[in-house]
Backbone as numpy.savetxt, mean C-alpha at the origin, in Angstrom:
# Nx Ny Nz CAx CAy CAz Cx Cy Cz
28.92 -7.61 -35.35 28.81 -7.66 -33.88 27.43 -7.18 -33.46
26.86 -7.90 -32.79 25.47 -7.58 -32.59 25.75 -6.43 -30.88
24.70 -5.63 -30.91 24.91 -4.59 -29.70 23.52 -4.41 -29.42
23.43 -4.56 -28.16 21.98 -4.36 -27.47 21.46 -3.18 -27.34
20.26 -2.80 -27.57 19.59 -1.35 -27.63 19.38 -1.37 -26.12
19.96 0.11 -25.55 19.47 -0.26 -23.92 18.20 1.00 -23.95
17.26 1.32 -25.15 15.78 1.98 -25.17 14.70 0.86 -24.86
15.01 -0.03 -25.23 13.51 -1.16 -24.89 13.81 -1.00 -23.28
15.30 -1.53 -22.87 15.51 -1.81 -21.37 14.65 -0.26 -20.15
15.00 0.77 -20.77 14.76 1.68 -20.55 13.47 2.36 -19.99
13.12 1.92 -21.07 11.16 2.50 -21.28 10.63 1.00 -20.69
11.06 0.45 -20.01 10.68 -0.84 -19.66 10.68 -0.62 -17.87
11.66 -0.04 -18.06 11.79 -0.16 -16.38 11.36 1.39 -16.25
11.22 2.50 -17.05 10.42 3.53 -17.05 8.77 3.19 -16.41
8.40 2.26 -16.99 7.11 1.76 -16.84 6.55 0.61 -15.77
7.83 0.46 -15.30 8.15 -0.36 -13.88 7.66 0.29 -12.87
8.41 1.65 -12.85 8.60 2.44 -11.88 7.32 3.36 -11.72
6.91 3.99 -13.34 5.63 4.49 -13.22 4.44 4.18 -12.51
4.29 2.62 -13.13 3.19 2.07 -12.20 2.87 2.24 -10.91
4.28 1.85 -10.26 4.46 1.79 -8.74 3.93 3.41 -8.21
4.28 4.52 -9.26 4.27 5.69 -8.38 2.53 6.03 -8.61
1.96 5.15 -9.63 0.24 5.44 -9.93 0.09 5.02 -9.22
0.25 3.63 -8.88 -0.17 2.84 -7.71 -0.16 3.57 -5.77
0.93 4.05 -6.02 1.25 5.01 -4.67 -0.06 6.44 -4.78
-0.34 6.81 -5.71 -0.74 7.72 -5.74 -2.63 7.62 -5.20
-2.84 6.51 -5.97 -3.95 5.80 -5.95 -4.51 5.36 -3.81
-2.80 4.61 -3.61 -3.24 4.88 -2.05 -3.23 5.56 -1.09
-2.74 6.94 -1.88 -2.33 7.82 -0.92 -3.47 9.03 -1.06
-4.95 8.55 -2.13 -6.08 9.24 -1.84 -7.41 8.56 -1.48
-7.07 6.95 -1.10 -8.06 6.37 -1.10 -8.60 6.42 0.46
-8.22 6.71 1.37 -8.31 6.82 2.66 -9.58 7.98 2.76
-9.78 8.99 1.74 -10.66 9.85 2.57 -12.08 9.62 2.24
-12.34 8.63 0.96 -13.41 8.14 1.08 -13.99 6.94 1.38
-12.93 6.24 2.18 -13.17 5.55 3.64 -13.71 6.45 4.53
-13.17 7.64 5.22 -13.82 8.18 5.69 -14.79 9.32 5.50
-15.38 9.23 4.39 -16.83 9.38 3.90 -17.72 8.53 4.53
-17.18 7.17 4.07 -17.89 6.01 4.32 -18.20 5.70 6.34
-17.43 5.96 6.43 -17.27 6.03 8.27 -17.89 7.80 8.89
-17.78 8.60 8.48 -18.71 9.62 8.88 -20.37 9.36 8.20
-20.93 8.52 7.14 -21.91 7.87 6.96 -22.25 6.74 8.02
-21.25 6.46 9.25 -21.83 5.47 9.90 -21.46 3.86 9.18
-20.62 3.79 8.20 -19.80 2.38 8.19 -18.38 2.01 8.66
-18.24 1.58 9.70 -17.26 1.15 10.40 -15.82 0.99 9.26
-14.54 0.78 9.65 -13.48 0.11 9.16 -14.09 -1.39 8.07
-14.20 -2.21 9.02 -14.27 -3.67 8.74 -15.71 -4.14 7.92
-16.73 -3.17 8.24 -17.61 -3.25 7.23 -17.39 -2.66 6.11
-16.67 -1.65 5.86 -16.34 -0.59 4.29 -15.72 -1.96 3.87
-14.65 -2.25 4.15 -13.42 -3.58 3.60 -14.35 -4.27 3.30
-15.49 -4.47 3.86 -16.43 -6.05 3.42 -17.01 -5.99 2.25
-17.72 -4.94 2.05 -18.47 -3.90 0.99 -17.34 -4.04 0.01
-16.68 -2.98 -0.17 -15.20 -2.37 -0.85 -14.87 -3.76 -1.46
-14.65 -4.82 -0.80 -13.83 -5.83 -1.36 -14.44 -6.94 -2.06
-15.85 -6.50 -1.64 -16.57 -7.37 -2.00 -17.37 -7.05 -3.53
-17.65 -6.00 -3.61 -17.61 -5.11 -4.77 -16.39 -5.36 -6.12
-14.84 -5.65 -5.45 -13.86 -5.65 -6.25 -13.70 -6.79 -6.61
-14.43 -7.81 -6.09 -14.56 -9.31 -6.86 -15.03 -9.98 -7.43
-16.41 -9.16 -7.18 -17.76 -8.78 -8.20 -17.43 -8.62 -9.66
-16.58 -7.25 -9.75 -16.10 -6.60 -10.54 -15.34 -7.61 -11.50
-13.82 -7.75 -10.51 -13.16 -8.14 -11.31 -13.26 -9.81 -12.14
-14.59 -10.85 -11.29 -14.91 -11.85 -11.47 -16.18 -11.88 -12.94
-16.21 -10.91 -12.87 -17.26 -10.85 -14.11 -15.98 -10.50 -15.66
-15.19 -9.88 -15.41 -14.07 -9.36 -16.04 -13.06 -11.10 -16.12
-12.85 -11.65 -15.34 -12.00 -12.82 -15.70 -12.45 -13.91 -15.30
-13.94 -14.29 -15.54 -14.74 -15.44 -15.21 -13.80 -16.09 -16.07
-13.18 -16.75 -17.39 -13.16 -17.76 -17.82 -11.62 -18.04 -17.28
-11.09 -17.33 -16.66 -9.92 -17.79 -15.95 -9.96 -18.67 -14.34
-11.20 -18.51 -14.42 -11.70 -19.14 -12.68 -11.30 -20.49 -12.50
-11.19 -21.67 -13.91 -11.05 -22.78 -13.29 -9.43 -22.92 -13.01
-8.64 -21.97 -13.68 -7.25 -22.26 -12.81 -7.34 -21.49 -11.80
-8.05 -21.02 -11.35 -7.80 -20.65 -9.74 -7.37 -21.60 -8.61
-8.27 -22.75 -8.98 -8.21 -24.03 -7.90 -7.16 -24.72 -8.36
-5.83 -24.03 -9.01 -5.31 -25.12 -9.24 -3.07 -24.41 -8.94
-3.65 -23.31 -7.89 -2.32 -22.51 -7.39 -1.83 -23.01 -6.42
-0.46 -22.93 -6.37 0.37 -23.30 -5.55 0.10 -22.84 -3.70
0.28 -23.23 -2.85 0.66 -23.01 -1.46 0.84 -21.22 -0.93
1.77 -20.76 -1.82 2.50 -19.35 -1.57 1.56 -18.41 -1.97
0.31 -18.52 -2.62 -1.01 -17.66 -3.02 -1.53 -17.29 -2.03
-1.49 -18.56 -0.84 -2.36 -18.46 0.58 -1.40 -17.42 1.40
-0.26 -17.70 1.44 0.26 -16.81 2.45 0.49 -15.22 1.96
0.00 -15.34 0.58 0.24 -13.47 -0.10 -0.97 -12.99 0.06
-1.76 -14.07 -0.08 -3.65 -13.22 0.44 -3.56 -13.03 2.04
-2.86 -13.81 3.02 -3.08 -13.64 4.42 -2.65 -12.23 4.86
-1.26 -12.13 3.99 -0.01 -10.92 4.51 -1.04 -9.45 3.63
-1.04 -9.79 2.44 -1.71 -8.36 1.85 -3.38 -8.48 2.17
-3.81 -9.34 3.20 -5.49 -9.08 3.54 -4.96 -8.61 4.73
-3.80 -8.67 5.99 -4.08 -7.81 6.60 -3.63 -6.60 6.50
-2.07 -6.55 5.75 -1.97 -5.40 5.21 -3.05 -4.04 4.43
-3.90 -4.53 3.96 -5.13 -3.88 3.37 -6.32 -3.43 4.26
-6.52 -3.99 5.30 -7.70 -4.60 6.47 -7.14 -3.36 7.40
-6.25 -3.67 8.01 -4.82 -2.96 8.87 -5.01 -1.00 8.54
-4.74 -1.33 7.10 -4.52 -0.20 6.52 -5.33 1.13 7.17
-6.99 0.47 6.64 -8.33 1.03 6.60 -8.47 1.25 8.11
-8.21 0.55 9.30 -8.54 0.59 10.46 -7.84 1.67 11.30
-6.52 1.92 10.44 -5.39 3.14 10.63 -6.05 4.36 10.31
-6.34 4.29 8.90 -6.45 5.58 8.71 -7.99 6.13 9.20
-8.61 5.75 9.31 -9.83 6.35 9.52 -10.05 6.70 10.88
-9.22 6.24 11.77 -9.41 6.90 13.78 -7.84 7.34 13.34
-6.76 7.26 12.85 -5.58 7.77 13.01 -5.34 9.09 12.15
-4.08 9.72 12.85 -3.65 11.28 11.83 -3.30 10.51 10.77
-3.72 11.06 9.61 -3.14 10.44 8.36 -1.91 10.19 8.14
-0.71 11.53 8.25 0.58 11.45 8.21 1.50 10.47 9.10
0.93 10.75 10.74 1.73 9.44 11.04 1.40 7.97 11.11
-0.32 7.98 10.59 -0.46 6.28 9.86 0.76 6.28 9.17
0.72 6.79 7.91 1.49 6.92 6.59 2.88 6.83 7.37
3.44 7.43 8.19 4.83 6.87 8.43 5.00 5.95 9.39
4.48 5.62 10.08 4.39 4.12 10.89 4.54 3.30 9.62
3.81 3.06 8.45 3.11 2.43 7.67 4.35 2.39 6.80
5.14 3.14 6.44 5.80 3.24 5.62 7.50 2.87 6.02
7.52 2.78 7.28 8.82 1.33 8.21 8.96 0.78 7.12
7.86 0.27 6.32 7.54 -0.72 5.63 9.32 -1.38 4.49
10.02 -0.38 4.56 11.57 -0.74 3.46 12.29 -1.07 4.64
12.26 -0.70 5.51 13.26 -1.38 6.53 12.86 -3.03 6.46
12.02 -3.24 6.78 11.52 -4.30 7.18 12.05 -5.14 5.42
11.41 -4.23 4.16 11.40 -5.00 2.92 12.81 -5.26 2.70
14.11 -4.38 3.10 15.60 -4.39 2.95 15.74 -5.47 3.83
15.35 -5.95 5.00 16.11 -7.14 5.76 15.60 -8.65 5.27
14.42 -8.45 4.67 13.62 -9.60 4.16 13.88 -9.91 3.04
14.04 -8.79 1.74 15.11 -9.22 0.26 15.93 -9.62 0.88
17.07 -9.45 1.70 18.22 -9.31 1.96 18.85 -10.78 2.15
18.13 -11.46 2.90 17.78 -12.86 3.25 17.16 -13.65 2.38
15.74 -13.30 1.81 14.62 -14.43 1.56 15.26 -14.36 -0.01
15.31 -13.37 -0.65 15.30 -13.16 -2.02 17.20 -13.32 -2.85
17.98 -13.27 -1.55 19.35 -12.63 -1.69 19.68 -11.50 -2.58
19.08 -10.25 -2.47 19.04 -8.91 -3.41 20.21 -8.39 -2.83
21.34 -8.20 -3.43 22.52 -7.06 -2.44 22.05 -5.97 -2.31
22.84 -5.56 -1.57 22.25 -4.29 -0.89 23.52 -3.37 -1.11
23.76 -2.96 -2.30 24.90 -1.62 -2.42 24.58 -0.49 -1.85
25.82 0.56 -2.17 26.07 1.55 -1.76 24.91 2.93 -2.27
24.49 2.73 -3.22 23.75 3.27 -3.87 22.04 2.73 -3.13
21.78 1.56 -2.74 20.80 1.02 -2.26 20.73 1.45 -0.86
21.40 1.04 -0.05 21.84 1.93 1.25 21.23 3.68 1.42
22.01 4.18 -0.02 21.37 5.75 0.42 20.29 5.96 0.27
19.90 5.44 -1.01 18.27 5.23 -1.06 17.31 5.17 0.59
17.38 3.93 1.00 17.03 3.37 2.23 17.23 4.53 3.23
18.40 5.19 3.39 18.71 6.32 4.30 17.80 7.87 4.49
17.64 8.11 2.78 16.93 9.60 2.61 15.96 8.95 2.91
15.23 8.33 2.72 13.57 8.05 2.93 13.21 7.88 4.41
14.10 6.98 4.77 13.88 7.04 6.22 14.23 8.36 6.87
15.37 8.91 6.67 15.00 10.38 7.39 14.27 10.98 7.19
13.68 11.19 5.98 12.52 12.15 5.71 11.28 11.38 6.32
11.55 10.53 6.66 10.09 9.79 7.27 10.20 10.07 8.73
11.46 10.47 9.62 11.74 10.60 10.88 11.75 11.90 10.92
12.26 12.84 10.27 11.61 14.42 10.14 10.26 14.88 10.09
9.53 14.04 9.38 8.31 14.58 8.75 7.81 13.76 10.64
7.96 13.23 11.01 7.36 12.54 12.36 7.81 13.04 13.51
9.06 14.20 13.56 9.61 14.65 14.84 9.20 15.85 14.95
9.31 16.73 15.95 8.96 17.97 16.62 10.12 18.66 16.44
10.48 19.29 15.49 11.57 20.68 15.16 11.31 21.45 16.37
10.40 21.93 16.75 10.24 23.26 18.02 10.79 22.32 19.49
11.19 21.48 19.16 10.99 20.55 20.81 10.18 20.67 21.66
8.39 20.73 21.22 8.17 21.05 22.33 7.66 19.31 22.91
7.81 18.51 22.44 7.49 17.29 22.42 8.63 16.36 21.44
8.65 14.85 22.46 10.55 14.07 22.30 10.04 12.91 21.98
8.52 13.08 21.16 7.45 11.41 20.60 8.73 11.24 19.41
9.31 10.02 19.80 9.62 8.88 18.69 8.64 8.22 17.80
8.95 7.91 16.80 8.20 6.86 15.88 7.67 5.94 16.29
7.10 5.67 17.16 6.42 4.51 17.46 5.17 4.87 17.95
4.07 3.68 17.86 2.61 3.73 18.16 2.57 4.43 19.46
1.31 5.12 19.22 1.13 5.67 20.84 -0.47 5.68 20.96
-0.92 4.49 19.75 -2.79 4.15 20.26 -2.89 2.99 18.79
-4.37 2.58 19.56 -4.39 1.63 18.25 -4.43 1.81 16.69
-4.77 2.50 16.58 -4.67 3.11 15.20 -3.18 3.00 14.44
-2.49 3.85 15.60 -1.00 3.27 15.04 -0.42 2.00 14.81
-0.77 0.93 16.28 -0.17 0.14 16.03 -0.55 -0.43 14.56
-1.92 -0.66 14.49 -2.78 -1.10 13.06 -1.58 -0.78 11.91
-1.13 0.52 11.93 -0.14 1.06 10.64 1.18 0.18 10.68
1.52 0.12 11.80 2.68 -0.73 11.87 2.99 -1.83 11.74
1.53 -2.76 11.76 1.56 -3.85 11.65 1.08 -3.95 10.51
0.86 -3.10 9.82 0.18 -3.19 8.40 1.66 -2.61 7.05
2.49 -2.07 7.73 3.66 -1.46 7.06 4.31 -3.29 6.75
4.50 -4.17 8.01 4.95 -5.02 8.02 4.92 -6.11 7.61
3.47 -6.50 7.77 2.67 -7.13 6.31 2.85 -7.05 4.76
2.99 -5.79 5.19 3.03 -5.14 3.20 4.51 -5.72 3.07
5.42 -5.50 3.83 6.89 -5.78 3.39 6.59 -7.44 3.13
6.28 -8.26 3.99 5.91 -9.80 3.70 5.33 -10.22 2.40
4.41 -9.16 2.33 4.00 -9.61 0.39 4.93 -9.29 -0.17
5.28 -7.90 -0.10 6.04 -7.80 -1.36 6.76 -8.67 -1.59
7.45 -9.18 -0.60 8.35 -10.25 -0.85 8.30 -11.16 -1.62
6.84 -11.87 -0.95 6.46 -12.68 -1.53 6.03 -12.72 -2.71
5.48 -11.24 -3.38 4.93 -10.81 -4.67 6.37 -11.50 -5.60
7.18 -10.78 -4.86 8.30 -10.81 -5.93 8.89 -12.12 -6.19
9.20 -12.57 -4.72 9.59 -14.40 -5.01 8.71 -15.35 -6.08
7.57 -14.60 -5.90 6.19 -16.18 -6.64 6.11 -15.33 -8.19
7.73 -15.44 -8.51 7.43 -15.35 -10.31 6.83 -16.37 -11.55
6.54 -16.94 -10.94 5.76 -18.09 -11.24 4.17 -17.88 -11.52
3.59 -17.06 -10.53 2.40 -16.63 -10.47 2.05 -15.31 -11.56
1.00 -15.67 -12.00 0.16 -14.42 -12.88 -0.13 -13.11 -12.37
0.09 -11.52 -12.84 -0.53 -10.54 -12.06 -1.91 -10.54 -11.87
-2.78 -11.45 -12.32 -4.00 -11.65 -12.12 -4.60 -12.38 -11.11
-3.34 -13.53 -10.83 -3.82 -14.67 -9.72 -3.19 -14.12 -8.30
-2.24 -13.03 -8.25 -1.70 -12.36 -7.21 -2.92 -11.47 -7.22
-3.30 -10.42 -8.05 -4.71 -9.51 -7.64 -5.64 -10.31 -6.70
-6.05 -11.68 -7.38 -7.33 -11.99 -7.17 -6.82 -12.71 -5.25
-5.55 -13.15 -5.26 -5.10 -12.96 -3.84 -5.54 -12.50 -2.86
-5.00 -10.90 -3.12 -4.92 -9.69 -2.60 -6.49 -9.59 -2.02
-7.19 -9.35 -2.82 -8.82 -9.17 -3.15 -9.31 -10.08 -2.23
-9.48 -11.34 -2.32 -9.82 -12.81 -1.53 -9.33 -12.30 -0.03
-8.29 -12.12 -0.20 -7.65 -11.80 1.54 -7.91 -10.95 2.18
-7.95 -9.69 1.36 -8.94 -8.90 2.06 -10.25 -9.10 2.99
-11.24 -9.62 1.24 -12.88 -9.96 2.19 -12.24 -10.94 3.31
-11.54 -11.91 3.01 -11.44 -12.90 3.92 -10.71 -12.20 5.93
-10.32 -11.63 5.94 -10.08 -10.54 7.03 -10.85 -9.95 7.26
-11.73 -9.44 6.31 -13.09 -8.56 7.22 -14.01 -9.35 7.50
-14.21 -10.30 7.31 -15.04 -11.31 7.92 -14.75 -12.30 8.95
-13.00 -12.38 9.27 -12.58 -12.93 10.53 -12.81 -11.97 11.51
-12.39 -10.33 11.07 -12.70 -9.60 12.12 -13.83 -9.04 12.55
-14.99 -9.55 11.69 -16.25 -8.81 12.60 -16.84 -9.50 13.82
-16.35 -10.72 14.29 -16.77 -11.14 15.65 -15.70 -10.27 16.68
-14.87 -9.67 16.22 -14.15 -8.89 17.40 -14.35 -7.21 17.38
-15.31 -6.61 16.48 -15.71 -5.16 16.77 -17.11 -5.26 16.82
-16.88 -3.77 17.60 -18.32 -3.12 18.26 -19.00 -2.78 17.43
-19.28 -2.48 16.54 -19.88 -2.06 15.61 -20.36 -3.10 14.99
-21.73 -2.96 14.63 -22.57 -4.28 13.74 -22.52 -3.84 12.27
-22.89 -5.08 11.27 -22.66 -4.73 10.25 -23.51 -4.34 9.00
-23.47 -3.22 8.55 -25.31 -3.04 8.00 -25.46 -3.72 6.82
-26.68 -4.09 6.52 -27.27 -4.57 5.27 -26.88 -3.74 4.68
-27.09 -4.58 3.21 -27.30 -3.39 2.22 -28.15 -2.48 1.89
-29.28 -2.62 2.22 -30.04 -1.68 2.27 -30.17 -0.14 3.16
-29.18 -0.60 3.92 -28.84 0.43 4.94 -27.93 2.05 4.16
-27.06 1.37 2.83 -26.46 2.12 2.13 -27.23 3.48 0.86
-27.63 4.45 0.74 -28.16 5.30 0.08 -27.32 4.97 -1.45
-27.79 5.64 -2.15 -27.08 6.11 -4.03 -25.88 6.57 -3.71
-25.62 7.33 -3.04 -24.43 8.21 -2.80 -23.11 7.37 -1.90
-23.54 6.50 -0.83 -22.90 5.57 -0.20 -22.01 4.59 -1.51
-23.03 4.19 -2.28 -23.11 3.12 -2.99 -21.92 3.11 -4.36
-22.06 4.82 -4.40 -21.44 5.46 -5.80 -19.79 5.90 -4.86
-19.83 5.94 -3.32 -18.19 6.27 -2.43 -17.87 4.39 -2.96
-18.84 3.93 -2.41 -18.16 2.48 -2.28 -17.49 1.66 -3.73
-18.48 1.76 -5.07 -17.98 1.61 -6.58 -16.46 2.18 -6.88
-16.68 3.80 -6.45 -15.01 4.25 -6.72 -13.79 4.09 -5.69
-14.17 3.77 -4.70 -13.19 2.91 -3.99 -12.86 1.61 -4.56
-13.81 0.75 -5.12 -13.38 -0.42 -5.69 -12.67 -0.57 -7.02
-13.10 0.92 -7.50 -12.20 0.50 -9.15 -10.77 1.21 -8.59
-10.62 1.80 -7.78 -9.27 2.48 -7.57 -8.96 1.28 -6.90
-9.22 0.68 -6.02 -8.51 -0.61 -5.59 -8.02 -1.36 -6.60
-8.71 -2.06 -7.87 -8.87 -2.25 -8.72 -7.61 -2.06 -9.26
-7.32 -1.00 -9.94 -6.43 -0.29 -10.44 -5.32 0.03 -9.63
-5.72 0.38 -8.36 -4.27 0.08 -7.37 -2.96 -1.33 -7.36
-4.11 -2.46 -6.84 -3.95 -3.50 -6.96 -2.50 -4.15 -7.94
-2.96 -3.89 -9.92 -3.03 -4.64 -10.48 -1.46 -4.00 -10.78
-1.77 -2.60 -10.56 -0.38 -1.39 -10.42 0.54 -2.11 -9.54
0.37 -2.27 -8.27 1.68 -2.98 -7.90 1.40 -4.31 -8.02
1.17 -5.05 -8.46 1.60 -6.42 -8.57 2.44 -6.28 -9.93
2.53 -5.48 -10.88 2.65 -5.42 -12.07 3.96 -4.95 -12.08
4.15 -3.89 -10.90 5.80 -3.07 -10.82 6.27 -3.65 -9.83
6.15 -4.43 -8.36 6.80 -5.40 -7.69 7.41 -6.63 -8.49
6.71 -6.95 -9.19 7.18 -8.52 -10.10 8.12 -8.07 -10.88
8.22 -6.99 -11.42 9.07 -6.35 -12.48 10.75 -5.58 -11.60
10.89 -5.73 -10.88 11.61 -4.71 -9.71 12.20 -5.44 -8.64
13.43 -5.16 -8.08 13.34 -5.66 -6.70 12.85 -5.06 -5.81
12.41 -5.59 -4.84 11.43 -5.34 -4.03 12.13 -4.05 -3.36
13.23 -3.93 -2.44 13.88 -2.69 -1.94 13.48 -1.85 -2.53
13.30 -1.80 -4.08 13.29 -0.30 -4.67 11.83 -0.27 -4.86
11.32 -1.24 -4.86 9.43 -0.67 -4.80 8.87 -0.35 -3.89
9.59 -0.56 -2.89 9.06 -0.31 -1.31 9.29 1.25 -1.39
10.83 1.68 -1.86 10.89 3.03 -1.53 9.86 3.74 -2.49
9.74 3.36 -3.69 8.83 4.31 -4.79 7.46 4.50 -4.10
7.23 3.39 -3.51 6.03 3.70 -3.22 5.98 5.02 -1.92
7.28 5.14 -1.50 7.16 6.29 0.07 6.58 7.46 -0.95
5.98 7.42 -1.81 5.25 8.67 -2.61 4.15 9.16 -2.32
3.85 7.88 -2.03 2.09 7.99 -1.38 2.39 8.99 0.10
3.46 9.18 0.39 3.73 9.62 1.82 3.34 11.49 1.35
3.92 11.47 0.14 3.47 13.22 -0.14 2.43 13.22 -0.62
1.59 12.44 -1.34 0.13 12.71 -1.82 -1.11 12.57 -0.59
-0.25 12.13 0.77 -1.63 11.76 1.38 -1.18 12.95 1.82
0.05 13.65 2.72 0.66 14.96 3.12 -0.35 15.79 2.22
-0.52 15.88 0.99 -1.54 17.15 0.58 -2.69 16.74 0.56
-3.44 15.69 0.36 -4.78 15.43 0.22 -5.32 15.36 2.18
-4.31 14.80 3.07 -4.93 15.13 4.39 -5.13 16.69 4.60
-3.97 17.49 4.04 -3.91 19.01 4.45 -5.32 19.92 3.62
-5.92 19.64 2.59 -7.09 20.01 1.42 -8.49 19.52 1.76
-8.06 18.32 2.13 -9.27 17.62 2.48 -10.19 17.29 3.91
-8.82 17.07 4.41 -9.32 16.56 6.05 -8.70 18.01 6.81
-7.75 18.99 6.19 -8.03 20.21 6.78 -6.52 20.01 8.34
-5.94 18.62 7.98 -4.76 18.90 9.19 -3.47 19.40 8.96
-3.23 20.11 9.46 -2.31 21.08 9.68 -0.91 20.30 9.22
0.00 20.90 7.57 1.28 20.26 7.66 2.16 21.44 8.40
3.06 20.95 9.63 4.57 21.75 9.67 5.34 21.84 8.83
6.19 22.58 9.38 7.65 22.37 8.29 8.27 21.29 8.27
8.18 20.35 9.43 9.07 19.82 9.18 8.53 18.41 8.63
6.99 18.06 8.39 6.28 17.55 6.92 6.88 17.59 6.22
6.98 19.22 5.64 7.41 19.59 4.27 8.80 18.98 4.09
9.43 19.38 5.00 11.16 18.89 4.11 10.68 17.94 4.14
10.52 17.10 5.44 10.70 15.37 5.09 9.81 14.47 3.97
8.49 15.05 3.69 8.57 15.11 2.37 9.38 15.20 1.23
9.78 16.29 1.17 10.81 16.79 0.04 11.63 15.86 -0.26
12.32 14.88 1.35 13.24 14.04 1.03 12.59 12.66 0.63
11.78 12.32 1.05 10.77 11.40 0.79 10.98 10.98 -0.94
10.16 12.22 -1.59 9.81 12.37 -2.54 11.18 12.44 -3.66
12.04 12.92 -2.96 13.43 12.76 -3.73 14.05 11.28 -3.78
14.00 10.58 -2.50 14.35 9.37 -2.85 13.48 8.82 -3.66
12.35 8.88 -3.57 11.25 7.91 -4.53 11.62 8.65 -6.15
12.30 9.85 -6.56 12.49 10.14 -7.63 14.06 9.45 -8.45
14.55 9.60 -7.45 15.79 9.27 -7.46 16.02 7.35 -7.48
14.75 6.25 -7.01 15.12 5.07 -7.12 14.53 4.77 -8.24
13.45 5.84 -8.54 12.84 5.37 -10.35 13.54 5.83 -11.22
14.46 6.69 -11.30 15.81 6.73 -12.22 17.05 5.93 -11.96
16.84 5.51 -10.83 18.24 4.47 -10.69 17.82 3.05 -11.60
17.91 3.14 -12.68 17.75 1.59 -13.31 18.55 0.76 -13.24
20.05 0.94 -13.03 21.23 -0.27 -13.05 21.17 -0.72 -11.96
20.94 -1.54 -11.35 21.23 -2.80 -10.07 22.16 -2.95 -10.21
């Protein structure tokens, strides 16, 4: 009688889940040297131009001999570069005029939105066990965003542009993933190079609509040059991280792993940018971080 080893299955979806939480980790410190780059005097939409433009550089010298199947992808490539270029574009425009934490939870809606869209597009059930998942995260995302002292009754929702940017960028992200996950068909390389494409391609629709002009390169110092390189290999490496654990996963549960990034930006805004966490951060964190622990050990669907 033959019997299946469930250690390959194991360390398989161990490494599913890992990714996703490198990947989370990766975006939940890349925001402050954006704003390096923007206290140097480079706007949102010019860093993305730079930044992305840098990461194609990069990664095109790295998979030149794969270029001639590029021109030769399906339809659904275009709409995963549109959704994750503004998701990415969105992102950058949030965090750099917005509080980090409630970008990050505007931004992070993002499983509501991914639970109604599997739910439909993908037909993923949605058990009992999936449900609670979905539940702790979102409360800890509505704790970490409410006023324990009452002295203020702000709901979750935008209250300037910056926010909306997060929200509409949480919502986006749920649209790729989707789509990440539906187009199994597609390579994690031809989804990166997507991602990447859609990006520049968004910062260059949006510079006829901001105030800010866009500097040469020469305008950038050694030090500019050396923020902008390690933003691009962490993109880089962000990137290739979730395309690699979305394709591998249903999407519901990568959406929540990723609410991780929600506690790494919680300490890197509080160290770095110096803003003040409450308590009631901390728990909702705590719960945050428990569901995202708790859906990378849930391996049985």
């Amino acid at each position: 009688m033959h019997v299946n080893n469930p250690k390959p299955l194991a360390k398989s979806a161990l490494l599913n889940s890992t990714s996703l939480l490198l990947a989370a980790v990766c975006w939940g410190v890349v925001w402050y040297p954006y704003r390096i780059l923007a206290n140097a005097g480079v706007a949102a939409v010019a860093s993305s131009f730079y930044c992305y433009s840098t990461v194609l550089i990069l990664a095109s010298i790295v998979c030149i001999k794969h270029w001639r199947g590029m021109f030769k992808l399906p339809l659904s490539i275009l709409w995963l570069s549109l959704t994750a270029g503004w998701t990415n574009l969105a992102y950058v425009l949030a965090v750099i005029d917005g509080e980090v934490m409630r970008v990050m939870l505007l931004f992070y809606l993002s499983p509501l939105w991914t639970l109604i869209l599997a739910h439909f597009w993908l037909k993923e059930r949605i058990d009992k066990r999936g449900l609670m998942i979905m539940a702790l995260s979102l409360t800890g995302a509505f704790i970490m965003l409410s006023d324990l002292t009452g002295k203020s009754s702000a709901w979750p929702l935008p209250r300037n542009t910056a926010e909306w940017f997060a929200l509409t960028s949480g919502i986006a992200f749920a649209i790729s993933n989707v789509i990440t996950r539906k187009s199994t068909h597609l390579t994690i390389r031809s989804k990166s190079f997507a991602v990447w494409a859609g990006v520049f391609l968004m910062a260059i629709l949006a510079m006829p609509f901001v105030k800010e002009t866009i500097p040469s390169p020469s305008f950038f110092s050694l030090n500019d040059g050396m923020v902008i390189l390690a933003i691009a290999l962490s993109l880089i490496a962000a990137t290739l991280l979730t395309q690699y654990g979305i394709t591998q996963m249903p999407a519901t549960r990568a959406s929540v792993l990723f609410l991780f990034e929600l506690v790494v930006a919680a300490i890197t805004s509080y160290f770095l940018a110096h803003e003040t966490m409450e308590i009631n951060e901390w728990i909702g964190g705590s719960l945050i971080a428990a569901a995202s622990i708790f859906a990378a050990l849930n391996h049985n669907d």
